[in-house]
C-alpha positions in Angstrom: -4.8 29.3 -45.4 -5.7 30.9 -42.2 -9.5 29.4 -41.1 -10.4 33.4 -40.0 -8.4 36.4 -39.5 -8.6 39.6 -37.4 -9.1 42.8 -40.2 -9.4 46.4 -39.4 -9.4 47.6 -43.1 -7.2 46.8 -46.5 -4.3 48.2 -46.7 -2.0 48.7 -49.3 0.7 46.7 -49.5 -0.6 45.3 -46.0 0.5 41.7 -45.3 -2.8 40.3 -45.7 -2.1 38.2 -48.7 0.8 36.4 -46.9 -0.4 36.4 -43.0 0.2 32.7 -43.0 3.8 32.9 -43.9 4.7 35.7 -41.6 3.0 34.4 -39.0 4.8 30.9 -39.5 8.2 32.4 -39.1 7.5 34.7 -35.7 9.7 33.2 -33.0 8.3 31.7 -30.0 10.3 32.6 -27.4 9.9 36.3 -28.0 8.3 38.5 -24.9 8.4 41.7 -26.6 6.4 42.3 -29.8 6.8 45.0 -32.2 5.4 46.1 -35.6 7.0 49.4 -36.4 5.3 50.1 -40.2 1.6 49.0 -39.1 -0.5 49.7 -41.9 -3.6 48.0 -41.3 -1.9 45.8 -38.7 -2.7 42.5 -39.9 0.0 40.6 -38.2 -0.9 41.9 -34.7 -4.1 41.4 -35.1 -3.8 37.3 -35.6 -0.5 36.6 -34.0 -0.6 35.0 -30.6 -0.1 37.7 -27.7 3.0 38.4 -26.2 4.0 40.3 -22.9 4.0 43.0 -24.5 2.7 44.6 -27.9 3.4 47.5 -29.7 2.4 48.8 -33.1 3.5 52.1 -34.5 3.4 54.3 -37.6 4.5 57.5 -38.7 1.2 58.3 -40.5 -0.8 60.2 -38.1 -3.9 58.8 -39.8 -3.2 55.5 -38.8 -1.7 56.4 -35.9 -5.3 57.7 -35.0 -7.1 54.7 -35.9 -5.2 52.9 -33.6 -4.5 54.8 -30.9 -8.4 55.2 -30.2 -9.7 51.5 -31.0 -6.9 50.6 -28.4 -8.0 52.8 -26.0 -10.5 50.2 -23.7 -13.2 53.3 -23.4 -12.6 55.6 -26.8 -12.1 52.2 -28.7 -16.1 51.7 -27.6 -17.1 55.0 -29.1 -15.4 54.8 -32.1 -16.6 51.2 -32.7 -20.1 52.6 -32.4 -19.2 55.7 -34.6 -17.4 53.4 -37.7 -20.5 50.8 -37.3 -22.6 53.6 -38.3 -20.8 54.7 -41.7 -22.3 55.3 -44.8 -20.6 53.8 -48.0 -21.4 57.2 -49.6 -19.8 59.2 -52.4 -20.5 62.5 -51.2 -19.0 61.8 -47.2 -15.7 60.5 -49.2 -15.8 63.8 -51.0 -16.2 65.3 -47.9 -13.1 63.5 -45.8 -11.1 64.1 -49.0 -11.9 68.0 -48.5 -10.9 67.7 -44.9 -7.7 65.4 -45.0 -6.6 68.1 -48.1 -6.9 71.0 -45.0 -4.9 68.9 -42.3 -8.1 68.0 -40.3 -8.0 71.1 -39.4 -10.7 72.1 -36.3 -11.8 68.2 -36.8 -12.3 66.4 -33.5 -10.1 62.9 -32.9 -13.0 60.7 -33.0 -14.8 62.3 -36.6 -11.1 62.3 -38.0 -10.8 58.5 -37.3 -14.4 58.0 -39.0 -12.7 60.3 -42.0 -9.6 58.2 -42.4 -11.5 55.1 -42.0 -13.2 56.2 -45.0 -11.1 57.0 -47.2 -9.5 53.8 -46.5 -12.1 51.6 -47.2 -13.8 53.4 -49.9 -10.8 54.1 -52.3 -9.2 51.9 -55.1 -7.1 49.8 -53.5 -7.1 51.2 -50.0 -5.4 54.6 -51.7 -7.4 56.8 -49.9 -7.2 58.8 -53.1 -10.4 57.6 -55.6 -13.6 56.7 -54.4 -15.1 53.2 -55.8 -18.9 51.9 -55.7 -18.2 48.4 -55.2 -20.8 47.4 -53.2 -24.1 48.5 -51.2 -24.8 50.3 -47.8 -26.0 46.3 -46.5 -23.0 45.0 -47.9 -20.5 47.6 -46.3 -21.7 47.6 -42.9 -22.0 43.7 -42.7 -18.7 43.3 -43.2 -17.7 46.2 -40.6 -20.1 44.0 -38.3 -17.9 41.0 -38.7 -15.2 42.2 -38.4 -14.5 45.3 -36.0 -15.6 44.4 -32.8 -12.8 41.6 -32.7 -10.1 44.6 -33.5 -12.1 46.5 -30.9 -11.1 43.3 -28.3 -7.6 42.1 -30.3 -6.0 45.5 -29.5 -6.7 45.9 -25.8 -3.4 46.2 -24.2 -2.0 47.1 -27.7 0.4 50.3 -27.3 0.8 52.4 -30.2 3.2 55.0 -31.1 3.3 57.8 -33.8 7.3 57.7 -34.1 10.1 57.3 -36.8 10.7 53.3 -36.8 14.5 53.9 -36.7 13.7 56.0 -33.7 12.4 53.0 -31.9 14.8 50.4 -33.3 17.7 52.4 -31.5 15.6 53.0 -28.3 14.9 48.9 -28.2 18.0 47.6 -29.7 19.6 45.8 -26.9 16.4 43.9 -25.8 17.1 40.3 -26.9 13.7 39.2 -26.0 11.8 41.4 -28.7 10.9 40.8 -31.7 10.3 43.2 -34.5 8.2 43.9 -37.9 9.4 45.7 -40.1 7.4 45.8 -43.2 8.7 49.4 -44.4 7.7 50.9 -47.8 9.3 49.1 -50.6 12.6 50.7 -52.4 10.7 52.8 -55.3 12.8 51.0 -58.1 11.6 47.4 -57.3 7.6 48.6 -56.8 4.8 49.1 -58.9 4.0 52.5 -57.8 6.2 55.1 -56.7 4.4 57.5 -54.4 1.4 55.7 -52.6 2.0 56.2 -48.9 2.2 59.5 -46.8 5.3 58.4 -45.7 7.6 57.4 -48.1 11.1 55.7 -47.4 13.8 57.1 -49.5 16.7 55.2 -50.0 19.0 57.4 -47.6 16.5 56.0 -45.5 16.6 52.7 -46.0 20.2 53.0 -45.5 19.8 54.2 -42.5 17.9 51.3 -41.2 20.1 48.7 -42.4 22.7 50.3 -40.4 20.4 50.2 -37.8 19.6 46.9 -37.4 22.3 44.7 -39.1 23.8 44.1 -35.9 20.9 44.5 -33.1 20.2 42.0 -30.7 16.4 41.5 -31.1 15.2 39.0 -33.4 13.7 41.1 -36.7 12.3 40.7 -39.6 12.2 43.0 -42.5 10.0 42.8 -45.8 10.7 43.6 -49.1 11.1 42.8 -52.9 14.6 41.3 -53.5 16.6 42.9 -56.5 17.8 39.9 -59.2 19.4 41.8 -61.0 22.8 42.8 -59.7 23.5 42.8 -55.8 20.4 44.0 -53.5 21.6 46.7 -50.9 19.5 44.5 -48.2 21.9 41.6 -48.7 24.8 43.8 -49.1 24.3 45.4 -45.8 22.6 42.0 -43.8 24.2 38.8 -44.8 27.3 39.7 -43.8 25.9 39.9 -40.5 25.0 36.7 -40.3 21.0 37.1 -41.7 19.5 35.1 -44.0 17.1 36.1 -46.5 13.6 33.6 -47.5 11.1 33.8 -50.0 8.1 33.5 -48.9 4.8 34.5 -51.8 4.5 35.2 -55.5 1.6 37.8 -55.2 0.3 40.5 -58.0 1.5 43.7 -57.8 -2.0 45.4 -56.7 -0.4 48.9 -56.9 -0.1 48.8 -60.2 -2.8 50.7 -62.7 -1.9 48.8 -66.2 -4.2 46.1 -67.2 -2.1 43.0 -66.5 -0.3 43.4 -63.5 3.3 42.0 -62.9 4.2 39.6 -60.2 5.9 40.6 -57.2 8.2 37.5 -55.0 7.6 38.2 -51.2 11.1 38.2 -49.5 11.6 38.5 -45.9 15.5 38.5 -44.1 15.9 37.5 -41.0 18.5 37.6 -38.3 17.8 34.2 -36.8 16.9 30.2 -37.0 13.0 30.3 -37.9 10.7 28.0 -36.5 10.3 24.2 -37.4 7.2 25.3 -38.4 7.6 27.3 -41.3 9.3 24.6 -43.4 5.4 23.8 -44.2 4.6 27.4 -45.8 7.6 29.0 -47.1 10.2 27.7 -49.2 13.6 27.0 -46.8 15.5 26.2 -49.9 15.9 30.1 -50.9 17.7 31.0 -47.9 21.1 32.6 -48.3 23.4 33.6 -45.5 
């Protein structure tokens, strides 16, 4: 278990429940960071920096959120502004209306404070439900402990609003990057089916594998594994010399039924991992 991490806000699907094992398995010899499906950009936020850092996502929400709080003097005003948000019912209602119109006539800074909460105010991060889970002191404690070291983690952050196969191609010969992709799972192997903006359909997802099964940056991709029957991510990757590891048994938190199934954590890989990450993942489900 990490001591203390870095948090902007929960995030569905985020990698927050496994930051130790990613983290474990991110090469050191990389100069070039990148995580292309951000989320709530957990991994960013507590690796250790490299030359250079980028975080993307095609949401234009999230995109937002980062884009300011990475910005060294807009970061500073929209700290202030998300310090002073109330955990309120009817401003939920009221970002709800607003997202539902496109933001529409809504400055850059009050549609950050919007997103932000509908983010952190919804069931599960879902941006969809609002939940009264805890109290006005409660709320903006936590946003006290743990924003202003986003605010400070992300300065010298670049963030894009791009299609990640977009980038992939525009990076793939740089052998000293390393990449992130933790994309939206394949509908069939998920709880949920539709709980992101932007979805990946499987077209999609074929069109990344064909992206990256031979690129020369060092990547790794996360995902449910299929067991039963061949999964198209080792179809498409092995052969290309990647190797696939589990890495967490976590509950499927997208799920609405009672008891919840439980989801293994893959992640493949297109090189030899650390020495270190023999001490949190298990080495002995590697194929290749």
């Amino acid at each position: 278990m990490l001591m203390s991490t870095v948090k902007y806000f929960n995030w569905i699907g985020g990698k927050s429940r496994c930051l130790a094992e990613i983290l474990s398995i991110i090469p050191f010899d990389c100069t070039a960071w990148y995580e292309l499906c951000c989320g709530s950009g957990a991994v960013t936020l507590n690796k250790h920096r490299s030359e250079l850092e980028v975080v993307n996502d095609l949401d234009p929400e999230i995109y937002n959120l980062f884009h300011l709080m990475a910005d060294e003097e807009k970061g500073k005003v929209l700290l202030d502004r998300l310090l002073k948000l109330q955990y309120s019912k009817s401003e939920f209602v009221k970002a709800k209306r607003a997202q539902r119109n496109g933001f529409k006539n809504v400055d850059e800074f009050r549609m950050a404070e919007m997103s932000f909460t509908l983010i952190t105010q919804s069931f599960n991060a879902g941006r969809q439900a609002w939940r009264k889970d805890m109290s006005q002191y409660e709320y903006t404690s936590t946003l006290l402990s743990t924003l202003p070291a986003v605010y400070e983690r992300l300065q010298g952050v670049r963030v894009l609003n791009m299609d990640c196969v977009d980038v992939l191609r525009r990076i793939k010969n740089n052998s000293k990057a390393c990449v992130l992709l933790d994309v939206p799972y394949r509908h069939e192997l998920r709880g949920a089916k539709e709980i992101y903006r932007c979805e990946m359909p499987m077209k999609k997802q074929i069109e990344l594998l064909e992206t990256i099964k031979d690129s020369k940056n060092q990547k790794i991709l996360c995902g449910y594994r299929e067991n039963r029957g061949e999964d198209v991510y080792d179809k498409y990757l092995l052969p290309y010399g990647w190797r696939h590891y589990k890495i967490a048994e976590l509950v499927k938190s997208c799920q609405f039924k009672e008891v919840k199934d439980i989801g293994e954590e893959w992640v493949w890989v297109n090189y030899t991992l650390p020495e270190f990450a023999k001490y949190t993942i298990e080495l002995e489900t590697a194929t290749a």
